[in-house]
C-alpha positions as CSV (number, residue, x, y, z in Angstrom):
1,X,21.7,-24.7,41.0
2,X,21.2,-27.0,38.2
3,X,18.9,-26.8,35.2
4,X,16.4,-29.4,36.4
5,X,16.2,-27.4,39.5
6,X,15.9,-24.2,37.8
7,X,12.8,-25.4,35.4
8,X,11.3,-27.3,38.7
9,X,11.5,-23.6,40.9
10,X,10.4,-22.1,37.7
11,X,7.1,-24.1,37.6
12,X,6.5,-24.0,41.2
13,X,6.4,-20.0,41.2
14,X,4.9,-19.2,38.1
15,X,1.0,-20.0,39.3
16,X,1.9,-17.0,41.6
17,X,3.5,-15.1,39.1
18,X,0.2,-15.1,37.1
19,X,-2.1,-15.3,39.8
20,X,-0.2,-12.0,41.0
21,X,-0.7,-10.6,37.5
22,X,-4.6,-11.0,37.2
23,X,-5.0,-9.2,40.9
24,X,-2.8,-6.0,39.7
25,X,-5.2,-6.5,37.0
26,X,-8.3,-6.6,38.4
27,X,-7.5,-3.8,40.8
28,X,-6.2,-1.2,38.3
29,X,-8.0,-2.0,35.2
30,X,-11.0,-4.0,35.9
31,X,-14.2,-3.1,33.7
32,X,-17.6,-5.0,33.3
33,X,-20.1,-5.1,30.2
34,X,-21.6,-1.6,30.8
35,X,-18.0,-0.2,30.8
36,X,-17.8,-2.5,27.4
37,X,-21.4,-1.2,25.8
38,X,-19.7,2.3,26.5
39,X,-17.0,1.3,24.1
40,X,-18.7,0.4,21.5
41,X,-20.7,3.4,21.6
42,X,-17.3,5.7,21.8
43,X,-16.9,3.4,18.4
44,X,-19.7,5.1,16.1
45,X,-21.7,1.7,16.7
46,X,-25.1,2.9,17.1
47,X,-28.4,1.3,16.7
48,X,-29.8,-0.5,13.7
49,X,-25.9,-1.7,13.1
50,X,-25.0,-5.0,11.4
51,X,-21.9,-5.5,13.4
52,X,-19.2,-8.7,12.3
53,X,-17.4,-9.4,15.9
54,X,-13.8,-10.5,16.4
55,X,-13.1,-11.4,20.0
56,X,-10.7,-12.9,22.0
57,X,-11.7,-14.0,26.0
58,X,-8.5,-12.9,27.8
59,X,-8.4,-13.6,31.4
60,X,-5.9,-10.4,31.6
61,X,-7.8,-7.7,30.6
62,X,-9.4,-6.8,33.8
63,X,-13.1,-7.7,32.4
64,X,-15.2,-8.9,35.7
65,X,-18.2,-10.5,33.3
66,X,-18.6,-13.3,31.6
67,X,-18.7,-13.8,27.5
68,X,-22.3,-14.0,27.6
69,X,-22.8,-10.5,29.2
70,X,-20.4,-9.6,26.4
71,X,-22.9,-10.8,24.0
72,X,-25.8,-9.2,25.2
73,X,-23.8,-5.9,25.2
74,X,-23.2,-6.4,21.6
75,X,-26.6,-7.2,21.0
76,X,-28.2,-3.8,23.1
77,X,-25.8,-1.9,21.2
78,X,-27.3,-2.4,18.0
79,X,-31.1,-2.4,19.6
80,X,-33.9,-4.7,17.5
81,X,-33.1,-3.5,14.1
82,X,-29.6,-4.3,14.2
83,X,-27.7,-7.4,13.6
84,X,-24.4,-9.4,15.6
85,X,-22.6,-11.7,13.3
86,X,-19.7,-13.8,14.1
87,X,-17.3,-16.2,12.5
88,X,-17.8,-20.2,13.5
89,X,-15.4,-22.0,11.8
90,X,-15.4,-25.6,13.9
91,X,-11.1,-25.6,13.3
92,X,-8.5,-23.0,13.6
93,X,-5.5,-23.1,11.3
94,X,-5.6,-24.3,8.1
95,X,-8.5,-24.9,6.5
96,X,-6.9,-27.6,4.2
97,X,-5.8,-29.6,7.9
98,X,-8.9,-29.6,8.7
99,X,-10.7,-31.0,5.9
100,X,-7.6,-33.9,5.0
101,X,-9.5,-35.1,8.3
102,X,-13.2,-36.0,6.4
103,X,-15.0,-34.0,8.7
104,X,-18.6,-33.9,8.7
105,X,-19.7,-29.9,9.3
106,X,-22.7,-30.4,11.6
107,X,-24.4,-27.0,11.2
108,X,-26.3,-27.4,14.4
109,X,-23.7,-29.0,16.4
110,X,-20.4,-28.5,15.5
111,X,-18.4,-26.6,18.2
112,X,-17.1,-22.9,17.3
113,X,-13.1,-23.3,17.5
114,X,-12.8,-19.2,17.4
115,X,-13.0,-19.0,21.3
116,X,-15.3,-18.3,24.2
117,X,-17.3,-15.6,23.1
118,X,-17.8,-17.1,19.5
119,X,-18.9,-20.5,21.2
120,X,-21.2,-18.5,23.1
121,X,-23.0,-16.6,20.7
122,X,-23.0,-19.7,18.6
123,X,-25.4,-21.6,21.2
124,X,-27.7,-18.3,22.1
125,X,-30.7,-19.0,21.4
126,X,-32.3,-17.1,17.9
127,X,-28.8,-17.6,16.6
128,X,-28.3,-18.9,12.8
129,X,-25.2,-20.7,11.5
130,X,-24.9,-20.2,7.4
131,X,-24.3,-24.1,5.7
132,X,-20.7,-23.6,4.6
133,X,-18.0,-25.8,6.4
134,X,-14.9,-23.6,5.3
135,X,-16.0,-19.9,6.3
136,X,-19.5,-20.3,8.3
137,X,-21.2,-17.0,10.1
138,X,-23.4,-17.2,12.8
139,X,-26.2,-14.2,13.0
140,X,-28.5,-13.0,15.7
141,X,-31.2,-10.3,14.6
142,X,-34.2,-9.2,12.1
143,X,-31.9,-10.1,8.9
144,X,-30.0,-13.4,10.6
145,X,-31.7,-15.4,8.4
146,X,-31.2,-13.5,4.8
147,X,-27.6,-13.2,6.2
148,X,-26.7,-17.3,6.8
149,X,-29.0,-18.4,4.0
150,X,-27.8,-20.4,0.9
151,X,-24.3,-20.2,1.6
152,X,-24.2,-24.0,0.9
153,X,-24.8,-22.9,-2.7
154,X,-21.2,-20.6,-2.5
155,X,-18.2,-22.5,-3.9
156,X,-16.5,-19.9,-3.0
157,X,-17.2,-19.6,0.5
158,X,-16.2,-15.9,1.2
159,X,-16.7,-14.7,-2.5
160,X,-19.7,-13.2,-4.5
161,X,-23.4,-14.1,-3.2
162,X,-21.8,-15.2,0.2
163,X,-23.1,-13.6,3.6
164,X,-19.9,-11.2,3.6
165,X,-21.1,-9.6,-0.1
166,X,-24.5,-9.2,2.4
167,X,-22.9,-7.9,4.7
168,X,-21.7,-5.3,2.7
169,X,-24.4,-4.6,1.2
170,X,-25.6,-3.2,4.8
171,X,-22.6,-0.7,5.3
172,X,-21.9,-3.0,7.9
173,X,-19.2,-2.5,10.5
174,X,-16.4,-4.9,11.6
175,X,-15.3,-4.6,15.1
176,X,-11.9,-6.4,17.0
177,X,-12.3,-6.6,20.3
178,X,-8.8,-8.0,21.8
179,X,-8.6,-9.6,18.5
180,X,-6.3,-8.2,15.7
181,X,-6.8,-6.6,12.2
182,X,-5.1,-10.1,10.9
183,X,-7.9,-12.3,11.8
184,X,-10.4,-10.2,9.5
185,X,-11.9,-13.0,7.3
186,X,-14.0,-9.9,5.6
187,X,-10.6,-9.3,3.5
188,X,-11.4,-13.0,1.9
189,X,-14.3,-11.3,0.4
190,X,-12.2,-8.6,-0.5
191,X,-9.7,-10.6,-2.8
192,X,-12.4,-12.3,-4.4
193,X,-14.3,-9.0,-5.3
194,X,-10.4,-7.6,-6.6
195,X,-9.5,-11.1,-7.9
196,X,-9.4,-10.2,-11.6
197,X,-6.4,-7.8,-10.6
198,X,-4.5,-9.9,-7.9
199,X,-1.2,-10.6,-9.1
200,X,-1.9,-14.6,-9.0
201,X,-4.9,-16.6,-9.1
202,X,-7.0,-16.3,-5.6
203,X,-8.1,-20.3,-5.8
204,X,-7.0,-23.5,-7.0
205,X,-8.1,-24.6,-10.3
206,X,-10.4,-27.5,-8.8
207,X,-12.6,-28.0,-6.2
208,X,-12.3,-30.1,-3.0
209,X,-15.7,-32.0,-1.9
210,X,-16.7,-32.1,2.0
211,X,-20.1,-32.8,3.8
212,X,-22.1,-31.5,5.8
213,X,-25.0,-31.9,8.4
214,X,-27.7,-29.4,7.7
215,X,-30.1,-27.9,10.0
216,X,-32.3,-30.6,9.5
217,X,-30.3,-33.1,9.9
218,X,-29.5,-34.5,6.2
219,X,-26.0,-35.2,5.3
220,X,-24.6,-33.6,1.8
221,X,-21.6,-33.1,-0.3
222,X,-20.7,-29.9,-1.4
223,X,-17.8,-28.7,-3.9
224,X,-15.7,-26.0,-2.5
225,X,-12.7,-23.9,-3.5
226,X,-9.7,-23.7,-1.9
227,X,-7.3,-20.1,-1.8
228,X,-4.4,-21.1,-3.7
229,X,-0.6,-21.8,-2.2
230,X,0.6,-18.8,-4.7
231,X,-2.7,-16.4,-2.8
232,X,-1.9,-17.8,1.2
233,X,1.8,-17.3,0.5
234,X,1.4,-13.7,-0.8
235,X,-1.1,-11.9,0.4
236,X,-0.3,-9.2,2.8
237,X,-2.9,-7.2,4.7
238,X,-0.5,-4.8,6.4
239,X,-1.2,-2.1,4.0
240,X,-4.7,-1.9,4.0
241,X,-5.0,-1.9,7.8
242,X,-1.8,1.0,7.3
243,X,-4.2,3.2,5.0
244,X,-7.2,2.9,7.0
245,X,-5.3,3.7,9.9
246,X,-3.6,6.5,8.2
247,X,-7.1,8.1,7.0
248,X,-8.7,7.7,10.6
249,X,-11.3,5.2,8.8
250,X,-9.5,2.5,11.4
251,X,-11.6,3.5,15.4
252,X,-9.5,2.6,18.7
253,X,-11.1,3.0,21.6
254,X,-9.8,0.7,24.8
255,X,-11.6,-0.5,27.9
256,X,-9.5,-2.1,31.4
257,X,-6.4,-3.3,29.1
258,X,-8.6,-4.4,26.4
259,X,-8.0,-2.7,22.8
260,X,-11.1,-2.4,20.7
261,X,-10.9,-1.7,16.3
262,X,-13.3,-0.3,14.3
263,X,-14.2,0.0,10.5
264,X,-16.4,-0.3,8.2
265,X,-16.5,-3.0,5.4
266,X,-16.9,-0.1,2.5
267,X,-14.0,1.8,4.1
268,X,-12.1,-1.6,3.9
269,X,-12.9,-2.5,-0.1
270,X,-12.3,0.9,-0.7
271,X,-8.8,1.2,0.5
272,X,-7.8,-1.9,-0.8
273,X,-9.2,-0.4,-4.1
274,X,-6.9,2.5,-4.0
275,X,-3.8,0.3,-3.4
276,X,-4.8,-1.6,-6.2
277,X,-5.0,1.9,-8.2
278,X,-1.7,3.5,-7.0
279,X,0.3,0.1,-8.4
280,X,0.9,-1.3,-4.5
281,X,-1.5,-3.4,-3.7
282,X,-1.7,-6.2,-0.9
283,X,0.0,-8.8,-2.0
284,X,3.7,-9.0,-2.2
């Protein structure tokens, strides 16, 4: 049997390779979005929440809904008083690729590239995107609009006087939901509140200048800062997802073969506080 053979058999069967994965799937592990709201709920997430999703769509998890059932699980969970927020960054990757392309950041228009559920949140209706083309949110709830506001004015995207230092300030709650600890962009925030004792400086020394497309429709140039090479090359979240594990602060709960996380943002700045106090740290 030759190689070319080999790759051309190997092509042929994997369609029923996979398709034969998602039935086993669906038949042993298949959930929908009340079996999802019961999950959050085994969480701590309770009414009145302000709640900063992670998510991933996988078609092997054994969920039967769709991403928009998702999101209005999310949003009963939390009831009238609380809030959803998402990420909605319109690239994934680097966010220096991205802009070495002159985008234009259309508030109102430009896609989500964080996935499925992200996307659809993003176009719900009631949501708000905040003005910031490097670290955007997306909000849905009573405080959606003090959340995405002004964050044109932040040249430091994810720093002080952002929507994450907002965020905070609500003991909000960061949930993963088949999405990892790594993709938190809440610990952005959390090396700019410890900057003064990272072991390099967090951003470049001068700004980069992008535009954007506002809600109304008016194009503008804003000045933004960049994370340095030194900070992307050394930071190192391992340990504070390690402590907060270690002192239970870290909630798994799991739903069909999907694996929820959940913590809150003061039990994140805290632990990465103490590192900082024992001589550790997160960087390396």
């Amino acid at each position: 049997m030759t190689d070319e053979w080999k790759q051309r058999l190997k092509q042929r069967l994997k369609p029923a390779y996979f398709g034969g994965r998602r039935a086993v799937t669906q038949a042993l592990f298949a959930y929908d979005a009340n079996a999802f709201g019961a999950a959050l709920g085994a969480l701590g997430i309770v009414a009145g929440d302000t709640l900063l999703v992670h998510s991933a769509f996988l078609r092997d998890s054994g969920y039967t809904g769709t991403a928009g059932e998702i999101v209005d699980a999310l949003i009963a969970q939390v009831g009238d008083d609380g809030n959803i927020v998402m990420m909605s960054m319109p690239y994934s990757g680097s966010s220096e690729r991205y802009v070495a392309t002159a985008p234009v950041f259309d508030v109102a228009r430009s896609p989500t590239a964080l996935g499925l559920i992200a996307e659809t949140f993003r176009r719900r209706a009631g949501v708000l995107r905040s003005a910031n083309p490097l670290h955007p949110i997306t909000a849905y709830g009573p405080l959606a609009d003090w959340l995405t506001a002004d964050h044109d004015q932040s040249a430091y995207s994810c720093g002080r006087g952002s929507p994450f230092e907002r965020f905070l300030s609500l003991d909000g709650k960061l949930l993963f939901y088949d999405a990892s600890y790594s993709s938190m962009t809440f610990m952005h925030y959390v090396e700019d509140h410890f900057r003064a004792r990272l072991p390099v400086a967090l951003y470049d020394d001068e700004p980069v200048a992008l535009t954007i497309r506002d809600r109304d429709g008016r194009e503008r140039r804003l000045r933004q800062y960049f994370f340095s090479r030194e900070a992307r090359e050394r930071r190192h979240f391992a340990p504070v997802e390690q402590a907060l594990r270690d002192s239970g602060a870290l909630r798994e709960a799991t739903v069909g073969r999907s694996a929820l996380l959940c913590v809150g943002a003061r039990d994140v700045v805290a632990a990465a506080g103490a590192l900082l106090d024992a001589g550790t740290g997160f960087y390396h």
